[in-house]
VEXDREN-2710 file (C-alpha; in Angstrom, 1 decimal):
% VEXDREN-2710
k/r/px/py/pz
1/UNK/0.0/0.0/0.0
2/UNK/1.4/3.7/-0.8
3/UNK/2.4/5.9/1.8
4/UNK/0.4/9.4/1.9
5/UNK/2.0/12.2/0.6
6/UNK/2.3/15.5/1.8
7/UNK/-0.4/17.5/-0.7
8/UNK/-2.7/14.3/0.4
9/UNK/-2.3/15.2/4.3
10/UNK/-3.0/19.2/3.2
11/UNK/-5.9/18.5/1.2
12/UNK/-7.8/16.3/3.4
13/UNK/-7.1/18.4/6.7
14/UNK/-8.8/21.4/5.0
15/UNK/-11.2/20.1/2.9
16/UNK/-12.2/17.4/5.0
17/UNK/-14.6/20.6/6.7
18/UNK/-17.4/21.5/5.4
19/UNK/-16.8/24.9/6.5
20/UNK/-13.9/24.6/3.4
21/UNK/-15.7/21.8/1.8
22/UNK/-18.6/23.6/0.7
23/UNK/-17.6/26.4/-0.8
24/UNK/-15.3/24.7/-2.8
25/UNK/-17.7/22.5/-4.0
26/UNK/-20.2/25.1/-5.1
27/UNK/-18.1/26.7/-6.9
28/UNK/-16.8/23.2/-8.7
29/UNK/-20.3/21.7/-9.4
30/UNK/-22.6/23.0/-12.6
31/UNK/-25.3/25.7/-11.1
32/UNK/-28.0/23.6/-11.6
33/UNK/-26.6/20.9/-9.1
34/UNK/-25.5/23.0/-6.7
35/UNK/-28.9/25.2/-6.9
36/UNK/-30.6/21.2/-6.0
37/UNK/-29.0/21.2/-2.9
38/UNK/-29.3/21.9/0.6
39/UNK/-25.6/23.2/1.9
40/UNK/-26.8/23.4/5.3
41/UNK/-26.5/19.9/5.5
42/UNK/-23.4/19.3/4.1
43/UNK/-22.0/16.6/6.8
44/UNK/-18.5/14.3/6.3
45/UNK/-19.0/10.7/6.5
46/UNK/-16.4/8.4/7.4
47/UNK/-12.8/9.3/5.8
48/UNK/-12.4/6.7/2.5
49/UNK/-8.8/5.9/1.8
50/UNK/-9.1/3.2/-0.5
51/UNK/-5.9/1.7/-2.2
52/UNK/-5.3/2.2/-5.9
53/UNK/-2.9/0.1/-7.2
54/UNK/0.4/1.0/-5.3
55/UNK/-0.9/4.6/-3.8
56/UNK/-3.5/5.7/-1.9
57/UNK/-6.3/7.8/-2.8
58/UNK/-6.9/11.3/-1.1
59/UNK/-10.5/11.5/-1.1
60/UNK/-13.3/13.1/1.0
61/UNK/-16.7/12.0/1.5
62/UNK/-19.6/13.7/2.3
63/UNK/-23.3/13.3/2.3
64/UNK/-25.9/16.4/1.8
65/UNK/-30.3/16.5/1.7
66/UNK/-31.7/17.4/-1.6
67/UNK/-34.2/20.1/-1.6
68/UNK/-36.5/18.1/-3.5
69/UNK/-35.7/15.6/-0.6
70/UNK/-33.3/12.4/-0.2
71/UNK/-29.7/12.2/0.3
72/UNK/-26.7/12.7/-2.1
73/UNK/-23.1/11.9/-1.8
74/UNK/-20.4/14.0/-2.6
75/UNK/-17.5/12.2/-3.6
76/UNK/-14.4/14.6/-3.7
77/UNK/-10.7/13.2/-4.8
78/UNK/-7.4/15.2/-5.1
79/UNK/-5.1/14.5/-8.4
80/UNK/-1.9/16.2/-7.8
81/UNK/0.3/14.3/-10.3
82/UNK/2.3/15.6/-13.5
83/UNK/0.9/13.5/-16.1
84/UNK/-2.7/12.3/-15.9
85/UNK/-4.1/8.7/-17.5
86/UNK/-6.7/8.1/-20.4
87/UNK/-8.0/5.6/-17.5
88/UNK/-8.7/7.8/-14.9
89/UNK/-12.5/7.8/-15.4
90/UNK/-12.2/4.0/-15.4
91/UNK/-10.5/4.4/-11.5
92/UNK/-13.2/7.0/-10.5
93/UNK/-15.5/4.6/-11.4
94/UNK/-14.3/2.1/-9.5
95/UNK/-13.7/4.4/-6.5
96/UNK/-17.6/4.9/-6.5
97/UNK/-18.6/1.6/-6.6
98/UNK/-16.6/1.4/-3.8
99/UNK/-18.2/4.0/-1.7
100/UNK/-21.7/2.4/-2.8
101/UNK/-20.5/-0.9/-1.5
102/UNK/-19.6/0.7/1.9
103/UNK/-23.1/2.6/1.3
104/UNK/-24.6/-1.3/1.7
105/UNK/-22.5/-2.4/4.4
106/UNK/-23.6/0.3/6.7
107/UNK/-27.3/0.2/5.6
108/UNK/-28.0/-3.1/4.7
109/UNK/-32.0/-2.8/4.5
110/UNK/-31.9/0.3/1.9
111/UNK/-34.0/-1.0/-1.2
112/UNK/-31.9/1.9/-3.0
113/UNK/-28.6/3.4/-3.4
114/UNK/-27.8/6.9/-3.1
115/UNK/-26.6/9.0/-5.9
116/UNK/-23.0/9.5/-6.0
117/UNK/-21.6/13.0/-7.2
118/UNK/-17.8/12.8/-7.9
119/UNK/-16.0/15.5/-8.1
120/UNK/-11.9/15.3/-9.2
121/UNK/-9.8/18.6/-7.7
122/UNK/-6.8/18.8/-10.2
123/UNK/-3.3/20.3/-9.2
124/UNK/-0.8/20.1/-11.9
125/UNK/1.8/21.6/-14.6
126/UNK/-0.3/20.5/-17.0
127/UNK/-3.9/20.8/-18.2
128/UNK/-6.4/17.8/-17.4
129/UNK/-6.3/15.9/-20.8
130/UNK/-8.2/12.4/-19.6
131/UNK/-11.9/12.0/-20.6
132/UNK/-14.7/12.8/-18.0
133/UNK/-17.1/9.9/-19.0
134/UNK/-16.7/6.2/-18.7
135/UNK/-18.6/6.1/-22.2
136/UNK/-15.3/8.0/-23.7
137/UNK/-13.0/4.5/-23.1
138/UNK/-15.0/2.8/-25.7
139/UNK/-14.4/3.2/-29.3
140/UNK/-18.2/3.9/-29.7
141/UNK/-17.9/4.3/-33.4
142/UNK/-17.3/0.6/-33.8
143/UNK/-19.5/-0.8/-31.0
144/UNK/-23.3/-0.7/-32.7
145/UNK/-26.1/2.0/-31.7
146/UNK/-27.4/-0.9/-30.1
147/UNK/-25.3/-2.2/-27.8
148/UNK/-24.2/0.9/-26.0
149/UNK/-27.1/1.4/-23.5
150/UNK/-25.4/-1.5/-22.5
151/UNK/-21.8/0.6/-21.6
152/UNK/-21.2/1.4/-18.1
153/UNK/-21.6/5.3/-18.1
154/UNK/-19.9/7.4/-15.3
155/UNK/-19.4/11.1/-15.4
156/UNK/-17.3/13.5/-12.8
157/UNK/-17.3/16.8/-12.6
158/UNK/-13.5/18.4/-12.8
159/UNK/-12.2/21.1/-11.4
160/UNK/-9.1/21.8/-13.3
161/UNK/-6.9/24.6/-10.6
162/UNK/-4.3/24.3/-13.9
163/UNK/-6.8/26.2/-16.3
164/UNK/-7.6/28.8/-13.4
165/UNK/-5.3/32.0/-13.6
166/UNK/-4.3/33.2/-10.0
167/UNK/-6.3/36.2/-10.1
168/UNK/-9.3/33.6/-11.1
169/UNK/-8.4/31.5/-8.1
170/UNK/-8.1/34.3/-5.8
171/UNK/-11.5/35.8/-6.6
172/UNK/-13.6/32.2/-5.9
173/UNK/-16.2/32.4/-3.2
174/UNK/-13.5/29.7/-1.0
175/UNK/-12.6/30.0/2.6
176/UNK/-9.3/32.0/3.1
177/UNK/-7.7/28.4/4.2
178/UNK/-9.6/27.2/0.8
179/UNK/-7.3/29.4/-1.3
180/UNK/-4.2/29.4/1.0
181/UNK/-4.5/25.6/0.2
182/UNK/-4.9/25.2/-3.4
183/UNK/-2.8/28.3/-4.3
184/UNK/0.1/26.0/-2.4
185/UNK/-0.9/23.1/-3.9
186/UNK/-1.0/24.4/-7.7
187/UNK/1.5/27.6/-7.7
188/UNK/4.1/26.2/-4.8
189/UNK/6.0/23.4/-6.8
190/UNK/7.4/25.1/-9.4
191/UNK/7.7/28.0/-7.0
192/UNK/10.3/26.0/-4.8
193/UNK/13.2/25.4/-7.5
194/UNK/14.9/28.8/-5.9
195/UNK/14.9/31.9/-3.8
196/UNK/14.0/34.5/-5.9
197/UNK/11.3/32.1/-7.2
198/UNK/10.3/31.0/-3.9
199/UNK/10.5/34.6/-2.7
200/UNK/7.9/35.7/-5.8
201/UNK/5.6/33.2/-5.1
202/UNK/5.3/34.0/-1.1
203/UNK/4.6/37.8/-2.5
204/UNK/1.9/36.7/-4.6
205/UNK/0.1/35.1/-1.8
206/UNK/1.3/36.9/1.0
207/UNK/-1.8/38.6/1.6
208/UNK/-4.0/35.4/1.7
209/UNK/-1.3/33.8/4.0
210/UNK/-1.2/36.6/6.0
211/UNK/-5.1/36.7/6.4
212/UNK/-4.9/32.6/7.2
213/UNK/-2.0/33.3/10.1
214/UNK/-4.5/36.3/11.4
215/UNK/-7.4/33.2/11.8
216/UNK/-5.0/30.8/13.3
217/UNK/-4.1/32.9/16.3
218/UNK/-8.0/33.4/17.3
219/UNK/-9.6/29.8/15.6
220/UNK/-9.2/26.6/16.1
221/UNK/-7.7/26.5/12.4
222/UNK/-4.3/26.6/14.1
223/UNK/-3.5/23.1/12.7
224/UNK/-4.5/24.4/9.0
225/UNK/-2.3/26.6/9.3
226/UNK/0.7/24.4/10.1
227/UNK/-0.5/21.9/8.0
228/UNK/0.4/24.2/5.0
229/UNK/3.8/25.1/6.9
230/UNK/4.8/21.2/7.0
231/UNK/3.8/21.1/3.6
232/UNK/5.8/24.2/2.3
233/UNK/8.8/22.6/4.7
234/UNK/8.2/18.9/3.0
235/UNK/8.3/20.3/-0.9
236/UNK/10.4/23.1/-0.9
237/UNK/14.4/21.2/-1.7
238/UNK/15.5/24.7/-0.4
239/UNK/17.5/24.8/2.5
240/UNK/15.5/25.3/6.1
241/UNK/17.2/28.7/6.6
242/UNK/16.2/29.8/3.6
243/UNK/12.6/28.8/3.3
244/UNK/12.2/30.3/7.2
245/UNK/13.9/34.1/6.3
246/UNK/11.6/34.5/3.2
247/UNK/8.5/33.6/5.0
248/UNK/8.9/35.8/8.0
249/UNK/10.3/38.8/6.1
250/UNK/6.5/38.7/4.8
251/UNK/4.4/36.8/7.1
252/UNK/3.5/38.1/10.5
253/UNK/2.5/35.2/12.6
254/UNK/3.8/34.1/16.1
255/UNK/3.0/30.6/15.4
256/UNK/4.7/30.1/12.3
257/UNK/8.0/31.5/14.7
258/UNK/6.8/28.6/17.1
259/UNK/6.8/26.1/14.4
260/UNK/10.0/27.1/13.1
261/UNK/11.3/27.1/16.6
262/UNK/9.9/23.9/17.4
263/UNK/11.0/22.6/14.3
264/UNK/14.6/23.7/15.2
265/UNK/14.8/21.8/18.3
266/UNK/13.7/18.9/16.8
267/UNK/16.5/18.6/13.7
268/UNK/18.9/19.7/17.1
269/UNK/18.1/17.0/19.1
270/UNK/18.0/14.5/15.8
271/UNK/21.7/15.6/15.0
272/UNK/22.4/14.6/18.9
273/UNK/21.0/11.3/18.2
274/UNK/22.6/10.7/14.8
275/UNK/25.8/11.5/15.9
276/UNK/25.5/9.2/19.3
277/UNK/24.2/6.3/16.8
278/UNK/27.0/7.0/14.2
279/UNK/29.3/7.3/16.9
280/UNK/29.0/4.1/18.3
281/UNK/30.1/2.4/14.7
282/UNK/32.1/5.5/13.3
283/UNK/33.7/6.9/16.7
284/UNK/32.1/9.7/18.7
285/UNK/33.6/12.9/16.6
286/UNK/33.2/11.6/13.5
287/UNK/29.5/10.6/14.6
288/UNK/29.2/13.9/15.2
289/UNK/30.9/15.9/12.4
290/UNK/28.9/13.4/9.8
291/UNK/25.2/14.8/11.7
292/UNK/26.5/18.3/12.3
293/UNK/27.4/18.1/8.1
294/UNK/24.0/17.2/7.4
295/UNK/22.2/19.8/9.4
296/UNK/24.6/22.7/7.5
297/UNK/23.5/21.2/4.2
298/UNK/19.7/21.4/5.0
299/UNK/20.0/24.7/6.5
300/UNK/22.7/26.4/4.1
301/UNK/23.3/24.1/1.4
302/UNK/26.4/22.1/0.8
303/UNK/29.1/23.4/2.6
304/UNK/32.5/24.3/0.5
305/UNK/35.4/21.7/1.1
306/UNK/37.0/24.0/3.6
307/UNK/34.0/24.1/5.6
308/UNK/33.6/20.4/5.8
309/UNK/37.6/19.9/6.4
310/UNK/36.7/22.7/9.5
311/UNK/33.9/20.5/10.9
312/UNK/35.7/17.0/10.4
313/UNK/39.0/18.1/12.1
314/UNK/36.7/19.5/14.9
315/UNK/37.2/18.7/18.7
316/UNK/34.3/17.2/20.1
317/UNK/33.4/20.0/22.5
318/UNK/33.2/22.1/19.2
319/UNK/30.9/20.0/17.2
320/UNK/28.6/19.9/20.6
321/UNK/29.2/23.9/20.6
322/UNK/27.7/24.6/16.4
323/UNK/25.6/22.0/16.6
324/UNK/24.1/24.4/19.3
325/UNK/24.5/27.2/17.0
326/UNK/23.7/25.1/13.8
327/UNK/19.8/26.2/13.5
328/UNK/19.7/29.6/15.5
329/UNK/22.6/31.2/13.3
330/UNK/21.8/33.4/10.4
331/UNK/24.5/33.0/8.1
332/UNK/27.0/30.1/8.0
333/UNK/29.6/32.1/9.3
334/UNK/28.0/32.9/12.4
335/UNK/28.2/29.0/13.5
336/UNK/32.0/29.0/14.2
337/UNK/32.2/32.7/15.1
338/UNK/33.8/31.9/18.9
END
């Protein structure tokens, strides 16, 4: 089974509310479907990670009263991969089934099935290109008139953050986490390749992380909030430093500084422990000088040779003293400044 990735975790913290949820959804579904519904009842059901081949699924599922009465289900999956699949409707379709089959299993003495709305949230570098019916996969021109009533026939409704501009995703009728969310998830990855990249894209959305930071210090959406921290820290090949002087040159927000700060004691105390494992194999210093390495290159990038000679002829009570230094410092320099 496939390990859940980091735009998965994002996605399904936010979105897994209907306070996000919803709007989202009404502005993904065609007006005449979401003008059949009742929003005040939009209500998650149990979370539906299914396995898919070798990955899992990030999916949400939610139920919601018609206002002609009965229930629908809305069936919402994240696709956050580079190159979609002619076959994707095929998976959706089996996805559904598979919420219909967990439909019977909870209410075995239903004479009928709910309908099943899925809806497919697409991050990417590339426009959506698979078809949005089953009915596409066949070669209906050679199948006779006939026979296709016959065809499985599935339809989802796409909503394609690729063919949004910014300004167009900015302006939706979403929850400020809604946006703060899939402007990271769609703008952030080729965003992360450099500084002055990295640096643009943080000033683009500034203002909309800025407004997020503002709700988590009075809401409970505190753990939004570092949820899109982790996932800026878990995508971004940029060194920690880095990523942590752009973000608080523009963002005001006393608990991203406690999450960077937490965050710092944490890599501290796991370059203590590497260098006590590696030092019972390697020796004790050069434990050390191998974990102490390895935190400079996450912060600052690799070091230059003369750097690494400097921390692999270090005494041990040095190596204790930067690795003190090692995440507090703001330049390199200022690590072995005695």
């Amino acid at each position: 089974m496939g390990v859940a990735q980091p735009h998965d975790h994002l996605f399904q913290l936010v979105f897994s509310d209907p306070e996000h949820a919803g709007p989202l959804l009404r502005s993904a579904l065609p007006a005449p479907v979401v003008g059949a519904i009742d929003w005040s009842t939009l209500t998650r059901r149990n979370p539906a990670q299914r396995a898919r081949r070798t990955r899992i699924v990030c999916d949400v599922l939610f139920s919601v009263r018609l206002a002609a009465g009965g229930d629908l289900m809305l069936y919402v999956v994240l696709e956050h991969k580079s190159k979609g699949s002619r076959f994707d409707a095929l998976q959706m379709l089996e996805q559904v089934t598979a919420v219909l089959r967990g439909h019977r299993r909870a209410h075995p003495r239903d004479a009928f099935l709910p309908p099943v709305v899925p809806v497919v949230v697409h991050a990417g570098q590339k426009p959506w290109r698979s078809p949005l019916q089953v009915r596409e996969l066949f070669d209906l021109a050679r199948i006779p008139t006939e026979l296709h009533r016959f065809l499985p026939s599935l339809e989802f409704a796409l909503d394609d953050l690729h063919e949004a501009s910014p300004d167009r995703l900015r302006h939706r009728a979403l929850s400020v986490f809604g946006v703060c969310a899939l402007s990271t998830l769609q703008y952030l990855p080729p965003s992360a390749r450099s500084e002055q990249a990295f640096a643009a894209w943080v000033d683009a959305w500034s203002d909309v992380q800025n407004a997020a930071a503002r709700l988590a210090e009075t809401s409970p959406a505190d753990e939004l909030f570092v949820a899109v921290l982790d996932y800026i820290q878990a995508t971004t090949p940029l060194p920690l430093a880095t990523v942590q002087r752009v973000l608080q040159r523009r963002i005001t927000s006393s608990r991203m500084t406690k999450k960077f700060l937490s965050l710092a004691e944490q890599l501290r105390n796991e370059g203590r422990t590497q260098g006590r494992t590696e030092g019972r194999t390697e020796g004790r210093t050069e434990g050390q000088a191998n974990a102490l390495l390895r935190l400079v290159t996450r912060r600052f990038g690799p070091p230059a040779d003369a750097v690494a000679a400097q921390i692999r002829g270090a005494s041990p009570a040095e190596l204790d003293r930067w690795t003190d230094r090692i995440l507090d410092a703001p330049t390199l320099a200022a690590v072995f400044v005695d």
